[in-house]
N, C-alpha and C positions, 0 to 999 in steps of 0.2 A: 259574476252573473249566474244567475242560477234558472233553470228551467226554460231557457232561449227557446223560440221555435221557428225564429228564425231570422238572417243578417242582412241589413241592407248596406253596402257598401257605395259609399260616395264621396268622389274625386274630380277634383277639378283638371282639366288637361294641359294647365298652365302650368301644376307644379313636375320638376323635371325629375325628382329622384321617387318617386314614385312606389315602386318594386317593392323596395325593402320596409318599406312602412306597409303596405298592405301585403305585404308576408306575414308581417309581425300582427297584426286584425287577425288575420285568417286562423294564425294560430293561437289566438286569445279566444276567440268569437266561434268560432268554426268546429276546429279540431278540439279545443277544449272541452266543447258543451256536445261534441260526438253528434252534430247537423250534418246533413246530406248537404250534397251543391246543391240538390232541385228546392232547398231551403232558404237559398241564396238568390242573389241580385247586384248585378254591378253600375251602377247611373255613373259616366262619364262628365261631368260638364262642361261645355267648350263653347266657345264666344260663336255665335254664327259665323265666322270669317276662315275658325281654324279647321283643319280636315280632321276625319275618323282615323284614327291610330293605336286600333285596341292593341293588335299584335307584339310590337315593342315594347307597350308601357308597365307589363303584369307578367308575372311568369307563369309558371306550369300549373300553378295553384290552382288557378282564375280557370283553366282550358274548357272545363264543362259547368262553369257554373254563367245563366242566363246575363249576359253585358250589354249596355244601351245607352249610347252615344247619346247625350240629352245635351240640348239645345231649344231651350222652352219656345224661343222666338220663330222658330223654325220647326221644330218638330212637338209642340206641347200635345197634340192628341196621340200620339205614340208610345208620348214617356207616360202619359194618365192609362191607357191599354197596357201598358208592359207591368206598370205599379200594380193596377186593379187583377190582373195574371198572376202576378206574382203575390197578392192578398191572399185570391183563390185557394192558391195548389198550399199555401200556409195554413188555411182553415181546413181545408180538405184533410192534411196530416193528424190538424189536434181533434178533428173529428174522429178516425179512423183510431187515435192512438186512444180517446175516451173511452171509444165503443172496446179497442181489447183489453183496456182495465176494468170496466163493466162484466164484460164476458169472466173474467179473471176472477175475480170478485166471485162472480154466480156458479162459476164451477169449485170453487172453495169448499161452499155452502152446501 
């Protein structure tokens, strides 16, 4: 992958080994391509019936990058607010990262 600006992670909360598969994302997707967590996003999926259990399921990776329990039938305007946040603070970056290759660019010159 080349030029990422940024990961959305997504997991179902049925599957039980969980961890090590999204150790192994983090470090292909993430740590690879040298992204910030605020680049990041973690959608949970969980049948309406089952509880929120971010804690157990992710390790130390995960700790500051934005997590969200999704359950459409139940919380669908939440996970559309968190997605649409999380678009945001992505464009804001390759905005910001434009404007200093611009600038970059013009002090060459």
């Amino acid at each position: 992958m080349k030029e990422a600006n940024g990961v959305i992670f997504v997991y179902s909360s049925d599957f039980s080994n969980i961890r090590k598969e999204m150790d192994m994302w983090y470090a292909n997707f993430v740590q690879a391509q040298g992204l910030k967590d605020s680049q990041c996003i973690v959608f949970c999926h969980r049948k309406p019936s089952q509880p929120e259990t971010r804690s157990s399921e992710l390790s130390s990776l995960f700790s500051r990058i934005p997590w969200l329990s999704s359950s459409v039938e139940e919380n669908g305007g939440t996970l559309r607010r968190e997605f649409n946040s999380f678009l945001q603070r992505l464009l804001s970056n390759i905005s910001e990262r434009r404007d200093q290759e611009e600038l970059s660019i013009l002090n060459q010159h």
